[in-house]
N, C-alpha and C positions, 0 to 999 in steps of 0.2 A: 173318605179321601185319604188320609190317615193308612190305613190300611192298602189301599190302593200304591200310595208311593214307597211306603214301605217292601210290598210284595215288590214292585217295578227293581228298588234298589237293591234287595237280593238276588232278584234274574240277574242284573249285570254283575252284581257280584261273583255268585257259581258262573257264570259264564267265563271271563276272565281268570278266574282261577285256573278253571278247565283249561282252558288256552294255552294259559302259561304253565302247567303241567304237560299238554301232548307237544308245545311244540321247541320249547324252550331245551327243557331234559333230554327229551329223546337224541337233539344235535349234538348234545353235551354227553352225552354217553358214548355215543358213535365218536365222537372226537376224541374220548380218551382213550378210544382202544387203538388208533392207526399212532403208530410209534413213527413215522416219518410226514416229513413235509414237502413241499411242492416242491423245493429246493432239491427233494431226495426224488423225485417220480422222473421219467424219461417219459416222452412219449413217442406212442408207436409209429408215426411218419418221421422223428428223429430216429430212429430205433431202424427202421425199413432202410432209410438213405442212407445208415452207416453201411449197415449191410452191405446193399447194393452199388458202394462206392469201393472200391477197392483197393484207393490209393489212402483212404479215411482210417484213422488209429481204430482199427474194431474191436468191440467189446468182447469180453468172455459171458457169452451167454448163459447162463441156467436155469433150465426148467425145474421147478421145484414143485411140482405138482403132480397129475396123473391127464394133461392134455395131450395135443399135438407137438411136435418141436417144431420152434420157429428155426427159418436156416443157422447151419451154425451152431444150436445149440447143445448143451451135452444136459442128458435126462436123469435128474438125481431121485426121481419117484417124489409119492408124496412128502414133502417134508414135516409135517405132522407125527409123522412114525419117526421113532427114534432113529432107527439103524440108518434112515434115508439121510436125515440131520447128520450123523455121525460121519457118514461119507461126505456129506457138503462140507462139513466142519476140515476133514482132513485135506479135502483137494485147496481148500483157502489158505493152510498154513504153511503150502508149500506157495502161495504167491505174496508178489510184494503189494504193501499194504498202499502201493498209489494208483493197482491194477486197475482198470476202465472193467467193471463187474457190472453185467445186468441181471436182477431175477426176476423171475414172473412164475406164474400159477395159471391164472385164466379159469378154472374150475367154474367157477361165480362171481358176483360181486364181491368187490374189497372187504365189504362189511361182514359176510359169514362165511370167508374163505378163514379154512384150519390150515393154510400151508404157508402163506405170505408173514405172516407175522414169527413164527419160530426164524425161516429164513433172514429177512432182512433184518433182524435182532442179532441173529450169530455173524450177520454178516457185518455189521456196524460196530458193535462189543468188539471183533477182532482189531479194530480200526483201518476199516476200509475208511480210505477219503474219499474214491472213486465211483464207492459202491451207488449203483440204482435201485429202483422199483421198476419196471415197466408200468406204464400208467393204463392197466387193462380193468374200469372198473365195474362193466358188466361184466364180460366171459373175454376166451380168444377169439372166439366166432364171431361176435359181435364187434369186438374191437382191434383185429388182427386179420382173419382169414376174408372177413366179406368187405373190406377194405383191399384185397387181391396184395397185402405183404407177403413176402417170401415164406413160406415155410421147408423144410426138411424134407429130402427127398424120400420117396418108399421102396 
């Protein structure tokens, strides 16, 4: 019997550990990599109706990735690679730091996109007050284009 309750109390024990190792950590890791908060994200049916209103303060768009351009916006490449950052950095220093800035990627999710985090860091560090994220955190396809928002024309 002995034995028996013993074995029982270390299943639940490795269990619980287990647990609290994949589900605990993993959120805690993924949290310390996004350098912005909900505060800082736009989202994309706000993002759409500025657009499409024309009387509405509109953003400076930037693609900082290698997708589609949403309307409006100007394509800085991937921001991952230096020289792409180095033009994003330059076109910022000639605006004022209360400018209405959006960027976006879309490549993938938030979580393993290489371009979303150098961007919104150079663009925050500068002290943009206005600056966004677009809040795209599957892809653009998914949370942009099959939603029928505006994109750039061809």
């Amino acid at each position: 019997m002995k034995k028996i309750l013993l074995g029982l109390l270390l299943s639940i024990s490795v269990i619980s550990f287990s647990k609290a190792q994949t589900g605990i950590n993993t959120q805690q890791s993924l949290d310390k990599r996004d350098t912005w908060t909900q505060k800082d994200l736009i989202e994309p049916s706000a993002l759409a109706a500025i657009i499409a209103n024309p009387k509405a303060k509109q953003a400076m768009v930037y693609n900082i990735g290698v997708v589609e351009n949403i309307k409006g916006a100007k394509n800085f490449g991937a921001a991952s690679e230096k020289e792409n950052l180095e033009k994003f950095k330059k076109t910022l220093a000639g605006l004022p730091k209360t400018s209405f800035v959006v960027v976006y990627c879309g490549c993938c999710p938030f979580n393993k996109c290489p371009n979303i985090r150098p961007a919104f860091n150079t663009m925050k560090s500068m002290g943009f007050v206005n600056g966004k994220l677009l809040n795209l955190p599957t892809n653009l396809k998914q949370n942009w284009i099959d939603k029928g928002y505006p994109l750039a024309s061809k």
